[in-house]
gemmi code that builds the backbone of each chain (N, CA, C; Angstrom):
import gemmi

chains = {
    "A": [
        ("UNK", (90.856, 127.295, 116.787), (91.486, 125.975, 116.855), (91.974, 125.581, 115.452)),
        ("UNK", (93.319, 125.134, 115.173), (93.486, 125.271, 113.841), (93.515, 123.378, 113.559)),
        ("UNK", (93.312, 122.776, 112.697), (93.434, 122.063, 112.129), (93.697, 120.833, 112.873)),
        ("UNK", (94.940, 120.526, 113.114), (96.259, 119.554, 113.677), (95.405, 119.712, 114.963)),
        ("UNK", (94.872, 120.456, 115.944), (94.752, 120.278, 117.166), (92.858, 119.496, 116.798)),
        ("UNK", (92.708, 119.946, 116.164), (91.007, 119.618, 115.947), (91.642, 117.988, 115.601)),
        ("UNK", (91.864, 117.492, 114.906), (92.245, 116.016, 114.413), (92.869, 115.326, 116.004)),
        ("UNK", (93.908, 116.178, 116.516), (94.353, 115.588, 117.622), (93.156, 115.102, 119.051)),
        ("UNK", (92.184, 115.980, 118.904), (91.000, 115.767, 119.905), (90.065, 115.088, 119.265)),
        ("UNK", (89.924, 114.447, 117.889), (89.053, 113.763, 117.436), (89.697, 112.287, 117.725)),
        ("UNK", (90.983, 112.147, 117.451), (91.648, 110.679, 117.265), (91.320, 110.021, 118.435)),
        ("UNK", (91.555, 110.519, 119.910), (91.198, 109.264, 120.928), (89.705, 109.092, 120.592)),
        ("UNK", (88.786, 110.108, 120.203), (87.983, 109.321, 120.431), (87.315, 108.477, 119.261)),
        ("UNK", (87.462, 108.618, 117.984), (87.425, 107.588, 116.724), (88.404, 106.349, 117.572)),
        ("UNK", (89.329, 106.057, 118.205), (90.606, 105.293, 118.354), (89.314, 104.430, 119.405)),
        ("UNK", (88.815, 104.880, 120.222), (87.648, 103.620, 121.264), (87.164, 102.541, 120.207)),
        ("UNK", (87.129, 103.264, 118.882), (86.110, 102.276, 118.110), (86.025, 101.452, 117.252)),
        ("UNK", (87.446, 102.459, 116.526), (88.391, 101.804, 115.103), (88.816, 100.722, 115.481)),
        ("UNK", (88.333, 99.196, 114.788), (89.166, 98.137, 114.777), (90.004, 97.966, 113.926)),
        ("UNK", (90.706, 98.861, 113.059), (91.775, 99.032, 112.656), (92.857, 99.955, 113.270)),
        ("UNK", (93.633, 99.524, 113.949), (94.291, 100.348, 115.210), (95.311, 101.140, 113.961)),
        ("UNK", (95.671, 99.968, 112.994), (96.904, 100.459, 112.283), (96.679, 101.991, 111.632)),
        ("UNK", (95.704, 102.047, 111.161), (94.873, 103.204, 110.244), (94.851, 104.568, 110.519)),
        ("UNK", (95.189, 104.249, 112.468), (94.802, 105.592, 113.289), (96.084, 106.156, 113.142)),
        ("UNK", (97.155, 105.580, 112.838), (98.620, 106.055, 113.035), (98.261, 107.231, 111.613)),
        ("UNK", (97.840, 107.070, 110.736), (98.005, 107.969, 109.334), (96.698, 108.706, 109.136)),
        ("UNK", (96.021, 108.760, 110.366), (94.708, 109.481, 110.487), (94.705, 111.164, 109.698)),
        ("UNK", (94.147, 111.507, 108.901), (93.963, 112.539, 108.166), (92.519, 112.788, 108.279)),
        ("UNK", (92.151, 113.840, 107.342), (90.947, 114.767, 106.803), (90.259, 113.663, 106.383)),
        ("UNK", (91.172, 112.732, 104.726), (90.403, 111.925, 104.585), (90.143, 110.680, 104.911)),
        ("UNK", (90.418, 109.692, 106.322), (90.138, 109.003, 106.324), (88.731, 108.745, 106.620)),
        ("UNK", (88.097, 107.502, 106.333), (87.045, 107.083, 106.281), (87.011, 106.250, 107.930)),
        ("UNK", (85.788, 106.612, 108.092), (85.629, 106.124, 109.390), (85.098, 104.510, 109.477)),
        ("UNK", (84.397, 103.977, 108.427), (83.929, 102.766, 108.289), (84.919, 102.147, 107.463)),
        ("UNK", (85.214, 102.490, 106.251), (86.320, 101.980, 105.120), (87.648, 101.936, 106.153)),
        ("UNK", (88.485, 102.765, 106.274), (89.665, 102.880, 106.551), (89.905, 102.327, 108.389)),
        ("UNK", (88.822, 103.138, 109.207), (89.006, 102.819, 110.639), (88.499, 101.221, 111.107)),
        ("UNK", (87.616, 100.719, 109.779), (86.477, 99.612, 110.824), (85.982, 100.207, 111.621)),
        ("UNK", (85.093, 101.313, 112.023), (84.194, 101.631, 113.059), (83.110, 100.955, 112.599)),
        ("UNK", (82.500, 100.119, 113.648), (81.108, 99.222, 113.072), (79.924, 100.524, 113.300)),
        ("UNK", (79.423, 100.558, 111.639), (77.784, 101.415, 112.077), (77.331, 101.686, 113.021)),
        ("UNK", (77.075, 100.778, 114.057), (76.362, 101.124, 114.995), (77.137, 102.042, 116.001)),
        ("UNK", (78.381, 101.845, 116.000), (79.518, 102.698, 117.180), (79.073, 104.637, 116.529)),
        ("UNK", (78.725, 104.925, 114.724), (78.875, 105.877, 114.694), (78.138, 106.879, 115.415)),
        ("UNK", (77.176, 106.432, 116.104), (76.625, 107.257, 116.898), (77.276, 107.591, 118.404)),
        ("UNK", (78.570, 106.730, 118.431), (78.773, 106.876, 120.102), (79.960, 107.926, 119.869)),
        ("UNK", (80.460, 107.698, 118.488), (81.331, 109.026, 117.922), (81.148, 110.385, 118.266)),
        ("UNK", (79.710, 110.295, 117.300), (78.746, 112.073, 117.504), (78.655, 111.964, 119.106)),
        ("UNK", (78.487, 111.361, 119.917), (78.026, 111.810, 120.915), (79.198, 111.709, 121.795)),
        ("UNK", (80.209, 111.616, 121.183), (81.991, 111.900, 122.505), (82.129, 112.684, 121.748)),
        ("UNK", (81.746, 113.294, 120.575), (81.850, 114.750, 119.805), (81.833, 115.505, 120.349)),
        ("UNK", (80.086, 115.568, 120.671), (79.499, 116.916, 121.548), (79.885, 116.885, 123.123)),
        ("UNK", (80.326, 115.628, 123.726), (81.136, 115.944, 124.521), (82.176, 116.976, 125.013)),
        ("UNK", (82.823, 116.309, 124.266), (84.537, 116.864, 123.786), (84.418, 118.189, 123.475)),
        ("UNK", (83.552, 118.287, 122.579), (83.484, 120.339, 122.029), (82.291, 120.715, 122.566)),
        ("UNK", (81.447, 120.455, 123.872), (80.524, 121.380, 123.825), (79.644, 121.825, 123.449)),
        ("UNK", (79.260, 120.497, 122.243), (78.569, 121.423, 120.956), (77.211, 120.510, 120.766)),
        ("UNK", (76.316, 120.875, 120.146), (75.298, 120.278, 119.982), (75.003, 119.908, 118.145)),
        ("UNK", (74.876, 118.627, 118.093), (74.873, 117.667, 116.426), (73.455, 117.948, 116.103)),
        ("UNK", (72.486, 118.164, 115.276), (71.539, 117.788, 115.162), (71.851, 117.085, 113.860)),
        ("UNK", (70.508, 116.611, 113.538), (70.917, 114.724, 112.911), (70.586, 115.561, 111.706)),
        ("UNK", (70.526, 116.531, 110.980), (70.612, 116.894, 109.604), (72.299, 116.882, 109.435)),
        ("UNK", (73.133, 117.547, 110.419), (74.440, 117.899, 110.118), (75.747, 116.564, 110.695)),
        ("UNK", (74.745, 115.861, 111.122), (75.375, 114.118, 111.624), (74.932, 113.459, 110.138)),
        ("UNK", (74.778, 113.728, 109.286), (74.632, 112.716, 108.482), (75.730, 112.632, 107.593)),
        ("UNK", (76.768, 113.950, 107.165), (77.968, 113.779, 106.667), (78.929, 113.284, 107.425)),
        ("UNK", (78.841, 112.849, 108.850), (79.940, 112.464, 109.467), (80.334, 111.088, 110.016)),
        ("UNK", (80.876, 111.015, 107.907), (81.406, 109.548, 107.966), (83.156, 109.839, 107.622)),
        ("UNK", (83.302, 110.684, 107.807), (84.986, 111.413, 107.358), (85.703, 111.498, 108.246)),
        ("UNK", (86.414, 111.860, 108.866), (87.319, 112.797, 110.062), (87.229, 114.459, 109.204)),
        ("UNK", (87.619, 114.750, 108.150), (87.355, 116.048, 107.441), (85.674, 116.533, 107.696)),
        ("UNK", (84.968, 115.957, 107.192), (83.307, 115.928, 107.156), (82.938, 116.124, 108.665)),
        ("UNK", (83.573, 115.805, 109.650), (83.337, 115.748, 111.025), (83.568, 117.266, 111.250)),
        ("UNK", (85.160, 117.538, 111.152), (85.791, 118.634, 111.494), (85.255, 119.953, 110.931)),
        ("UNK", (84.719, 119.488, 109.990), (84.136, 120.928, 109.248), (82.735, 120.799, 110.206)),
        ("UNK", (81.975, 119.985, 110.708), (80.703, 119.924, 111.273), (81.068, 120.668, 112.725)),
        ("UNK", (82.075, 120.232, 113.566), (82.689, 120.953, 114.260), (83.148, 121.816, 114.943)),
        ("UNK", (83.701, 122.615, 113.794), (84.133, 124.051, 113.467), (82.280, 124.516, 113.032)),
        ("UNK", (81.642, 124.106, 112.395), (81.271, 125.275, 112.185), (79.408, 125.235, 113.478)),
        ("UNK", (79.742, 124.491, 114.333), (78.641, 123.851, 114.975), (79.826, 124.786, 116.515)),
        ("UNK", (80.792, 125.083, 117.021), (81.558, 125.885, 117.697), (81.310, 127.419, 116.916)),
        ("UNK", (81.428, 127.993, 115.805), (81.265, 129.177, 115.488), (79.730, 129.733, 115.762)),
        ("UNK", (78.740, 128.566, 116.249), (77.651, 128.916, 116.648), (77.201, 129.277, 117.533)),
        ("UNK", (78.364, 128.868, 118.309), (78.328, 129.156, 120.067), (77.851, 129.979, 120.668)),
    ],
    "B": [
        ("UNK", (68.535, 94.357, 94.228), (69.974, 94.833, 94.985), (69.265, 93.946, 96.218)),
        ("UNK", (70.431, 93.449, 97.039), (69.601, 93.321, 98.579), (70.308, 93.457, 99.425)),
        ("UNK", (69.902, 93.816, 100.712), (70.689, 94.074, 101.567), (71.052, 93.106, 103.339)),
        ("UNK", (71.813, 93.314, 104.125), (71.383, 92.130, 105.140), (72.090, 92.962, 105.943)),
        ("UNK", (72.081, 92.558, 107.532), (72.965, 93.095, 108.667), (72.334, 92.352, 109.678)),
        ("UNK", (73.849, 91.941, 110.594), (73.490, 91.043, 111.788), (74.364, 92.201, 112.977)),
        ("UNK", (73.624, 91.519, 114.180), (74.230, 92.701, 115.333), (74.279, 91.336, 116.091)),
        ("UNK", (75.464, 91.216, 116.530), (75.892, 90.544, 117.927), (75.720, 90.428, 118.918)),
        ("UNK", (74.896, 90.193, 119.497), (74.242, 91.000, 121.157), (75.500, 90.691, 121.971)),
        ("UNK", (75.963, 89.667, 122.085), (77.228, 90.270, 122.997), (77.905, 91.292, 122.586)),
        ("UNK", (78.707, 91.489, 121.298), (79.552, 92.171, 121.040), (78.788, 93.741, 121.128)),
        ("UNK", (77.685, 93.707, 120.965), (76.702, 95.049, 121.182), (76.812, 94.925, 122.620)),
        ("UNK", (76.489, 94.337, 123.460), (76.599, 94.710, 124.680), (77.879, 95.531, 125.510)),
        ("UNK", (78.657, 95.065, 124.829), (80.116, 95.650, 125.033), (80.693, 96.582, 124.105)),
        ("UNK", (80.027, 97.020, 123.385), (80.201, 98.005, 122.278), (79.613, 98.738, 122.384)),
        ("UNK", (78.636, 99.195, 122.380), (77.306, 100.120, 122.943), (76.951, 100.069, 124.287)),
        ("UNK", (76.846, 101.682, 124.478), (75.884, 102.418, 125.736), (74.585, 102.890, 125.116)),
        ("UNK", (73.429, 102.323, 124.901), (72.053, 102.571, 124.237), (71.825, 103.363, 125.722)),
        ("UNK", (71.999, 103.009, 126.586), (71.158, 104.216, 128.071), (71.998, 105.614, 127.345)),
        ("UNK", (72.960, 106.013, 127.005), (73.583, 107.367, 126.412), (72.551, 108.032, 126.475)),
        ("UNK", (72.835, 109.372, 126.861), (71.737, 110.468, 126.641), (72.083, 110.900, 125.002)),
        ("UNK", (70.936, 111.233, 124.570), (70.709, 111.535, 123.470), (70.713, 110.221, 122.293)),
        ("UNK", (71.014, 109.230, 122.858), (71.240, 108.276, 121.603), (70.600, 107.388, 121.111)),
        ("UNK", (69.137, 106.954, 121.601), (68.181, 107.504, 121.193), (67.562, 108.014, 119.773)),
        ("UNK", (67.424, 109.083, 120.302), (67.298, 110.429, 119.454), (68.078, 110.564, 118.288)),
        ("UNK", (69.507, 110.052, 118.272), (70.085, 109.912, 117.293), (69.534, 109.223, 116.276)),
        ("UNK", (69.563, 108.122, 116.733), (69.030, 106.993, 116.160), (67.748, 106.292, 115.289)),
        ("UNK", (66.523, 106.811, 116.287), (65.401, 106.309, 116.263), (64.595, 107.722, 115.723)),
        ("UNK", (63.479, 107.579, 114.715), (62.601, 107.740, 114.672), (61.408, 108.449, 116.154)),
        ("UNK", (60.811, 109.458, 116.466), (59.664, 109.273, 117.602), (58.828, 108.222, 117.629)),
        ("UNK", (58.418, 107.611, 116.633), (57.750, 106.428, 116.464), (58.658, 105.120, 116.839)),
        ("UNK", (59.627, 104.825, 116.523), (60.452, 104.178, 116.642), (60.510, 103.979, 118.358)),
        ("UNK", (61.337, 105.183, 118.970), (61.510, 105.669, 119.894), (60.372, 105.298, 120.607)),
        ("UNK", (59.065, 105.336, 120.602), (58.135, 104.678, 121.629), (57.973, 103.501, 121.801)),
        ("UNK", (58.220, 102.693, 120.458), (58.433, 101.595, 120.606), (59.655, 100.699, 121.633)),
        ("UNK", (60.523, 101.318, 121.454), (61.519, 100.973, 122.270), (61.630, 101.177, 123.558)),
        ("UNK", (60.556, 102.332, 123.959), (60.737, 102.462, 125.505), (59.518, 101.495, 126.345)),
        ("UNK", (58.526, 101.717, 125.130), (57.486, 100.654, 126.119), (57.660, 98.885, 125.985)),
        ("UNK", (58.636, 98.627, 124.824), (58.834, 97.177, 124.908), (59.346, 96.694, 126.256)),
        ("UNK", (59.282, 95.343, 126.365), (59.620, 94.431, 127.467), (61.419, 94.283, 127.617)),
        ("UNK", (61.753, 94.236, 126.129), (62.981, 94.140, 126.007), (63.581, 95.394, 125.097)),
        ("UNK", (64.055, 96.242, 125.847), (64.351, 97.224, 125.015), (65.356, 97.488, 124.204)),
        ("UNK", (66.894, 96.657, 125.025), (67.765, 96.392, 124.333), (67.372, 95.501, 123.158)),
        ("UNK", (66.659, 94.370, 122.850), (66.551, 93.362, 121.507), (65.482, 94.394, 120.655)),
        ("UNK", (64.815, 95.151, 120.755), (63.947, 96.135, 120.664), (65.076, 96.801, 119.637)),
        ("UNK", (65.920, 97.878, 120.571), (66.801, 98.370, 119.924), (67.229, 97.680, 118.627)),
        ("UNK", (67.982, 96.896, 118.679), (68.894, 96.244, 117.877), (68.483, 95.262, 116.554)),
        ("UNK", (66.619, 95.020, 116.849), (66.159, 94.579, 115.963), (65.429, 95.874, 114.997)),
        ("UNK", (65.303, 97.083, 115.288), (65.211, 98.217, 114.256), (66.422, 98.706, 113.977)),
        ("UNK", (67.261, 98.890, 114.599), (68.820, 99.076, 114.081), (69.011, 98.088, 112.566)),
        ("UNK", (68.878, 96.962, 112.923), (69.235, 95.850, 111.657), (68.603, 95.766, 110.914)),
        ("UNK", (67.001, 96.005, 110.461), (66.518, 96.545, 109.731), (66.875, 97.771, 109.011)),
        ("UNK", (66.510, 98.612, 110.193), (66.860, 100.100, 108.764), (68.489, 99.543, 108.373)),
        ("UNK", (69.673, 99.202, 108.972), (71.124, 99.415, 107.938), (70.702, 98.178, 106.981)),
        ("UNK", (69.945, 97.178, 107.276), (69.683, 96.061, 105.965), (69.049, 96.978, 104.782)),
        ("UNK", (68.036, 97.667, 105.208), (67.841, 98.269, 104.083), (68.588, 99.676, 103.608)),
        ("UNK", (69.511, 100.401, 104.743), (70.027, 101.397, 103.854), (71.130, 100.455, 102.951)),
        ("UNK", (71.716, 99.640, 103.477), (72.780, 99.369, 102.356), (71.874, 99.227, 101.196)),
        ("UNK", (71.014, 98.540, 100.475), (70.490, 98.491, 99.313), (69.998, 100.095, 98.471)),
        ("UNK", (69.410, 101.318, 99.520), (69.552, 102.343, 99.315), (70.326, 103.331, 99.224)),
        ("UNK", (71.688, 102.992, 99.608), (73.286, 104.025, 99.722), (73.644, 103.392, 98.403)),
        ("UNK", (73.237, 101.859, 98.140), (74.158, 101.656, 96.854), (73.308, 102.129, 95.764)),
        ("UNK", (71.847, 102.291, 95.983), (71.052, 102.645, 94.665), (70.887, 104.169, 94.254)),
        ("UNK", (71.336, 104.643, 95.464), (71.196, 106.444, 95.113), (72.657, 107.003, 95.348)),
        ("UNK", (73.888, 106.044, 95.620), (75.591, 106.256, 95.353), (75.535, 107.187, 96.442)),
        ("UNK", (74.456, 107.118, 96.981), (75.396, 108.422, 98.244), (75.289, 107.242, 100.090)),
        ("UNK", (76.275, 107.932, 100.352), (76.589, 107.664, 101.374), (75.958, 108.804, 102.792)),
        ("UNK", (75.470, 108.019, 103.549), (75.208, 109.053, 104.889), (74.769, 108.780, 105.957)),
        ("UNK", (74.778, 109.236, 106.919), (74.411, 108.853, 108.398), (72.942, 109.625, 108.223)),
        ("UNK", (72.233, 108.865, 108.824), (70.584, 109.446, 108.513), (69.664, 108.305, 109.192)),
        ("UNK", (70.074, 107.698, 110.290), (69.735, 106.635, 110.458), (67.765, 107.056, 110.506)),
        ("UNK", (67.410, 108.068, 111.172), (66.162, 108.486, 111.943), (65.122, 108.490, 110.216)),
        ("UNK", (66.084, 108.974, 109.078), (65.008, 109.009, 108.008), (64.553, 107.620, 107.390)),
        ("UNK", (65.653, 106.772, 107.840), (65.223, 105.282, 108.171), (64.063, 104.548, 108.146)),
        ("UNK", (62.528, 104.735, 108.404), (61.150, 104.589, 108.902), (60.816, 103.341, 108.851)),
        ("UNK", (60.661, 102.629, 110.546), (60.210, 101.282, 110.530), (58.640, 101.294, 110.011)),
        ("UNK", (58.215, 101.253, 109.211), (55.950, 101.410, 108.994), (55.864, 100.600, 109.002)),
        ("UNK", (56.466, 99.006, 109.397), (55.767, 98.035, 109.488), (56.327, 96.769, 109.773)),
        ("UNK", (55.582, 96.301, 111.050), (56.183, 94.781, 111.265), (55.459, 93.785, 112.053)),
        ("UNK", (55.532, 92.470, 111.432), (54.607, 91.940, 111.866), (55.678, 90.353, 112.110)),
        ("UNK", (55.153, 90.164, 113.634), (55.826, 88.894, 113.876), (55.368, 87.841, 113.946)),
        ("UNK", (56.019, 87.002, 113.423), (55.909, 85.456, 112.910), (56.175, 84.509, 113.784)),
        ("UNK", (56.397, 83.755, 115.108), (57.142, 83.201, 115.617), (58.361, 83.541, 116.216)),
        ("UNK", (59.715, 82.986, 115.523), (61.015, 83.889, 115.658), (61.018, 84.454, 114.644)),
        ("UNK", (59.992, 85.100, 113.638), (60.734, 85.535, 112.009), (59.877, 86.765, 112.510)),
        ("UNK", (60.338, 87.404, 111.821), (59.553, 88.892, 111.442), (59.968, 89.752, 110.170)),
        ("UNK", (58.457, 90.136, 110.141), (58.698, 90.210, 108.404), (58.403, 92.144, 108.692)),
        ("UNK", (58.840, 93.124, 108.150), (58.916, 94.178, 108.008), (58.984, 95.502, 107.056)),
        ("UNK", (58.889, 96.515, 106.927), (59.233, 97.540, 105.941), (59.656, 98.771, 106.374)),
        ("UNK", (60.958, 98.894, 105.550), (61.460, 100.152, 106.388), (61.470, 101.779, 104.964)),
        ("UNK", (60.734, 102.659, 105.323), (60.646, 104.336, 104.021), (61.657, 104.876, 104.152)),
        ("UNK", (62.543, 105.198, 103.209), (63.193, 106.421, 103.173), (63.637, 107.139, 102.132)),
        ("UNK", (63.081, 108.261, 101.993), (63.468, 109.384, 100.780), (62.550, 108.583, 99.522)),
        ("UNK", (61.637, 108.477, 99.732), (61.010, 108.161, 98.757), (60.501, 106.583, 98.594)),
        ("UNK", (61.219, 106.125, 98.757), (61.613, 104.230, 98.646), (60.622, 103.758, 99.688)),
        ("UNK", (60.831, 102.259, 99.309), (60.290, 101.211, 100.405), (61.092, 99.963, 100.417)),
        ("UNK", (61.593, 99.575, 101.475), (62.329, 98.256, 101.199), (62.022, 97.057, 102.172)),
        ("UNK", (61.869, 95.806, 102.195), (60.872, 95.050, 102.609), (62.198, 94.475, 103.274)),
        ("UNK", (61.820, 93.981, 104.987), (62.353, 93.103, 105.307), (62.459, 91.981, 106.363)),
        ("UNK", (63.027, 91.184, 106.398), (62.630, 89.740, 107.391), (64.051, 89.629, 108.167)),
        ("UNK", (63.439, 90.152, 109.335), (64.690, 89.296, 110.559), (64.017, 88.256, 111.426)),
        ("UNK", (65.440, 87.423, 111.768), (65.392, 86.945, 112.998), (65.638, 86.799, 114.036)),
        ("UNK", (65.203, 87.010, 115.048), (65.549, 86.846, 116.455), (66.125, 85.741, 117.429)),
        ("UNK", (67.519, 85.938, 117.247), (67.828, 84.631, 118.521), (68.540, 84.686, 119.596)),
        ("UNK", (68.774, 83.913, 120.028), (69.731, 84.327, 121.997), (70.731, 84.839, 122.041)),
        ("UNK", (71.423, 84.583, 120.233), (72.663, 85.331, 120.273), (72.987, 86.430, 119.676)),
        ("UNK", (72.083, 86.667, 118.686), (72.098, 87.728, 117.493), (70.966, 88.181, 117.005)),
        ("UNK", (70.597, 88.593, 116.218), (69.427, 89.701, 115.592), (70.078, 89.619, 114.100)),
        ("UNK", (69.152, 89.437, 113.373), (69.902, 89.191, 111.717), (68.647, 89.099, 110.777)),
        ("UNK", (68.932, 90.362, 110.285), (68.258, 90.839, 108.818), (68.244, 90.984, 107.970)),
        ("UNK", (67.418, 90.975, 106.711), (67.635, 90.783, 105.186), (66.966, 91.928, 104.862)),
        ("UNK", (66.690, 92.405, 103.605), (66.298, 93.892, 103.010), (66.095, 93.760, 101.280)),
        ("UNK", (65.140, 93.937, 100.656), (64.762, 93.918, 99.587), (64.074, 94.721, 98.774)),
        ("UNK", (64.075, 94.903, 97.485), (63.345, 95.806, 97.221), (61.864, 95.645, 96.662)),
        ("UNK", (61.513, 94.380, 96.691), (60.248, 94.091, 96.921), (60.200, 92.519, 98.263)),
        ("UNK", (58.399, 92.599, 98.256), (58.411, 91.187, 99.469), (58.523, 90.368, 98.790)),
        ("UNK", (58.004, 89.778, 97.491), (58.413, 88.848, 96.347), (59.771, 88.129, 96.531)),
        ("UNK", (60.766, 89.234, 96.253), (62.421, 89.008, 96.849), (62.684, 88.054, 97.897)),
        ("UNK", (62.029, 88.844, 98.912), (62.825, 87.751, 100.032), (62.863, 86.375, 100.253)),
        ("UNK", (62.164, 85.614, 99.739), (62.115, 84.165, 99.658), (63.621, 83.678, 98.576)),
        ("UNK", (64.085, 84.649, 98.048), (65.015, 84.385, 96.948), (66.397, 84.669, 97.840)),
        ("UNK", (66.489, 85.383, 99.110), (67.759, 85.813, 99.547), (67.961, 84.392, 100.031)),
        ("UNK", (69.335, 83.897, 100.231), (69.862, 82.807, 101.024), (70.787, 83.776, 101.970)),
        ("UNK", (71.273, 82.956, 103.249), (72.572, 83.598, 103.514), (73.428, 82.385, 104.243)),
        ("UNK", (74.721, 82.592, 104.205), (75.379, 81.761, 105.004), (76.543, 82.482, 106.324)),
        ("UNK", (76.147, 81.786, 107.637), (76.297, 81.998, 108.301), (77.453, 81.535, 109.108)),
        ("UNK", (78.681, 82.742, 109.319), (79.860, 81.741, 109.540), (79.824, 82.513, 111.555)),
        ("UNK", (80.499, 81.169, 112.417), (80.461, 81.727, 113.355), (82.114, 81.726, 113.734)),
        ("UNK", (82.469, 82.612, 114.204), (84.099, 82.612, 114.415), (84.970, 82.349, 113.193)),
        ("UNK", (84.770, 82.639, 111.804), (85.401, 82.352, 110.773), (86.845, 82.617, 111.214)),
        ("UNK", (87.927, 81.300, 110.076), (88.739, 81.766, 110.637), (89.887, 82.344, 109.812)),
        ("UNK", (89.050, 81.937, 108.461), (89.520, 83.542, 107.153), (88.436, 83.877, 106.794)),
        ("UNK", (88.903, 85.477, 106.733), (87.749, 86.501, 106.218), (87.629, 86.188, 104.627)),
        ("UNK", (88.535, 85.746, 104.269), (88.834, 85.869, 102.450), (87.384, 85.234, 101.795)),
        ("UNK", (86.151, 86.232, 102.536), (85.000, 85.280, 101.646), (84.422, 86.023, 100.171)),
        ("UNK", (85.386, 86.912, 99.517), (85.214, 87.470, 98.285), (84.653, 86.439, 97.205)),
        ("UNK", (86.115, 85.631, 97.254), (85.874, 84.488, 96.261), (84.002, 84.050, 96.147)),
        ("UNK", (83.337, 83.755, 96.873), (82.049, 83.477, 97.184), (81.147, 84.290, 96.564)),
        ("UNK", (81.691, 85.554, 96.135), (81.084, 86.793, 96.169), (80.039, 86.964, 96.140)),
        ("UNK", (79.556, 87.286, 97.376), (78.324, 87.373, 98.255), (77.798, 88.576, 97.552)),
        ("UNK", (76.068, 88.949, 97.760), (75.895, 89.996, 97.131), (76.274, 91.217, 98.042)),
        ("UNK", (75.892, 90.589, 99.431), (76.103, 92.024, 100.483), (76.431, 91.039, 102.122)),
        ("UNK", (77.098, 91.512, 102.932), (77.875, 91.226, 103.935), (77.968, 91.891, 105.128)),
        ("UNK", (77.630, 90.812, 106.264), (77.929, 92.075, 107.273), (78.873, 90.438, 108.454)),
        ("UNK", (79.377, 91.588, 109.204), (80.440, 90.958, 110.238), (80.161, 92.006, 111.288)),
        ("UNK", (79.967, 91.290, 112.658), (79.567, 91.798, 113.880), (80.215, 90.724, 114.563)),
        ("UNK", (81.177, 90.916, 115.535), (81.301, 90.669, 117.105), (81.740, 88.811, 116.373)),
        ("UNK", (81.349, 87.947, 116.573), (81.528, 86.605, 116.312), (81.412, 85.837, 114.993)),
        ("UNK", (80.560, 86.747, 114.266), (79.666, 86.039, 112.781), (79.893, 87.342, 112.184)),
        ("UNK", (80.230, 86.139, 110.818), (80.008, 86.468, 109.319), (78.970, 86.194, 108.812)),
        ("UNK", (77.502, 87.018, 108.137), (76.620, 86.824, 107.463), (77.273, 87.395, 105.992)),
        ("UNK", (77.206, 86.210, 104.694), (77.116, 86.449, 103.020), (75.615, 86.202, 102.935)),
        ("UNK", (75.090, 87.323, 102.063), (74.098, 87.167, 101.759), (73.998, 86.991, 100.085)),
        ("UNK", (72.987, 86.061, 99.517), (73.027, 86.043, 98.361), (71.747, 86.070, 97.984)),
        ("UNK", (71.765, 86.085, 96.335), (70.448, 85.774, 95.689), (70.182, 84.491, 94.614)),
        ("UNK", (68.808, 84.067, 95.025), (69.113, 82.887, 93.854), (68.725, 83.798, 92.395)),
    ],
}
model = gemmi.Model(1)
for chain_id, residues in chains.items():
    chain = gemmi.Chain(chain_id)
    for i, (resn, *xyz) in enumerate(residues, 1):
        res = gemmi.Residue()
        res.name, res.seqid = resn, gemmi.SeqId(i, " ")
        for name, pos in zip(("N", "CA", "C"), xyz):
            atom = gemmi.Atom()
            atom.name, atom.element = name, gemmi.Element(name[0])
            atom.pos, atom.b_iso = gemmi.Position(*pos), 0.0
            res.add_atom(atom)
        chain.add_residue(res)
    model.add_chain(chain)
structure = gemmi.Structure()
structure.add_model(model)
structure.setup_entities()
């Protein structure tokens, strides 16, 4: 899965939560999910868990703790799928 | 440093699925986690250790500059209730940070310190439906906004 498609399956679901709708239009590696999106703290857990949805994959809370990024996510991701 | 966080129970109600499988687990502590399943109210349960541990990580993300999701290393060890007040302490990575919420029909709202001494010194002011955010000028020490309300928290 290269890049552009990994971001494209992350955005709807950061987009349920971000109260900054505007932010999602220029969504990158680095946006910030609290700074840039407004995702309130407490939503970041409903993130990780339309994560492992979405990919199949299982978070454990050592490798959920960098994923306050869209980049930091995607690399958790990718390498939480290469485990498969 | 101090820290504060209020949770909205409406706006949590409509923002959060706490029944989620796994979320939980995310979240909570096993200790934690029993607490929450055998309380009466599990949702205010929830949401009053939620606002604790982020009252006190903000004072700990800003004192060790790192940022992270870690809610579970969080550790409620202690709380003891007052009426509507409750006074508390939440461990993590070494630390201890002391803190006092309160419980009401509409919200859950907590303070965080780095000693119990402190907390008699936090004030906060409480805006409901503000209708500018522009509360810099004020400059609060630490801030949280949930669902209806603005909590500035300060120190004397």
């Amino acid at each position: 899965m290269d890049k552009q498609e990994l971001i494209n399956r992350l955005k709807p679901i950061v987009s349920a939560y971000a109260q900054n709708k505007e932010a999602l239009d220029s969504i990158n590696e680095q946006t910030d999910f609290i700074n840039d999106l407004k995702i309130n703290s407490a939503n970041l857990v409903d993130v990780v868990l339309d994560v492992e949805e979405e990919f199949d994959i299982l978070i454990d809370n050592e490798s959920m703790e960098s994923m306050l990024t869209v980049g930091a996510s995607m690399a958790v991701i990718e390498a939480k799928i290469k485990e498969k | 440093m101090i820290g504060n966080d209020l949770v909205d129970l409406q706006a949590a109600s409509r923002e959060s699925r706490c029944s989620r499988k796994g979320y939980l687990q995310k979240l909570f502590a096993e200790s934690e986690q029993i607490m929450i399943k055998t309380s009466n109210h599990p949702d205010m349960c929830i949401w009053t250790l939620w606002s604790m541990k982020e009252s006190a990580y903000k004072i700990h993300s800003r004192k060790t500059g790192e940022r992270k999701f870690a809610p579970t290393k969080l550790l409620t060890c202690g709380m003891e209730i007052n009426g509507e007040e409750m006074t508390g302490s939440i461990q993590t990575e070494g630390s201890i940070y002391f803190t006092k919420t309160w419980i009401r029909t509409n919200y859950i709202y907590s303070i965080a310190a780095e000693s119990s001494d402190a907390l008699p010194l936090i004030f906060t002011q409480l805006h409901f439906r503000p209708k500018q955010l522009d509360y810099r000028k004020h400059q609060p020490a630490c801030v949280s906004h949930h669902g209806d309300y603005l909590a500035l928290a300060f120190c004397y």
